[in-house]
C-alpha positions in Angstrom: -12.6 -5.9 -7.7 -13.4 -2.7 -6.3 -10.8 -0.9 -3.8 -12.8 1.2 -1.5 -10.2 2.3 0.8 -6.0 2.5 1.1 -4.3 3.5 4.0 -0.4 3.9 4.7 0.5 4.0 9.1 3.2 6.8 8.0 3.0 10.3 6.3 6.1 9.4 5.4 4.6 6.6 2.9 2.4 7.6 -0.4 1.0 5.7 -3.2 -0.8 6.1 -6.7 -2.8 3.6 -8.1 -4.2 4.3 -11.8 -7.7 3.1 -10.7 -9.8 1.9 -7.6 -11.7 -0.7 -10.0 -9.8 -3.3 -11.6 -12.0 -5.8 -13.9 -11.6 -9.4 -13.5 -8.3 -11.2 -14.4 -6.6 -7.6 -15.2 -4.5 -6.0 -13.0 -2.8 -2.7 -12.0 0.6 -1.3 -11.1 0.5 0.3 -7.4 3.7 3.2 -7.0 4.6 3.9 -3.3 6.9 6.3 -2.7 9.0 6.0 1.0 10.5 9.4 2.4 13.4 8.2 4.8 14.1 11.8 5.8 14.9 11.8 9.8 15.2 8.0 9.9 17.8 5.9 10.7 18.0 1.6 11.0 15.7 -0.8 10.9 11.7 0.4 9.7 8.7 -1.1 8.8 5.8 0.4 6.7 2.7 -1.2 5.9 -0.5 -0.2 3.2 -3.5 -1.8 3.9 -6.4 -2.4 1.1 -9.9 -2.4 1.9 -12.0 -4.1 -1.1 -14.4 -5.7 -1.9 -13.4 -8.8 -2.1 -15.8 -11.4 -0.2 -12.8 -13.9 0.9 -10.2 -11.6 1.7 -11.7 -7.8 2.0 -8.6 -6.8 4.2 -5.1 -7.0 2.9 -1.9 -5.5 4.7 1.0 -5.3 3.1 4.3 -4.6 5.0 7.0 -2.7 3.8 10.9 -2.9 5.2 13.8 -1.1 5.1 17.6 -0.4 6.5 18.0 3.4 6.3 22.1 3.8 6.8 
């Protein structure tokens, strides 16, 4: 599978992700990192993956939080 594109909605979410190609049947650890600085209560985050796969090419995945 080839990852062509990943996008976050917030500067205040980045990733790093090893490689963009990942051969069939392996896989690959993805590391976000989420600065909560100026937040407070409930928030919701989402990275989206735009691949090349034929059945699903889009894939969102959302990210919550409590920030006390």
């Amino acid at each position: 599978m080839n990852i062509r594109k990943i996008v976050t909605n917030c500067d205040c979410l980045s990733f790093d992700i090893p490689t963009m190609d990942i051969p069939s049947g392996e896989k690959v650890d993805l590391v976000f990192t989420f600065d909560p600085k100026g937040r407070r209560g409930i928030d919701h985050k989402t990275i989206t993956f735009f691949s090349n796969d034929p059945l699903t090419p889009t894939k969102t995945v959302v990210i919550k939080s409590r920030i006390n």
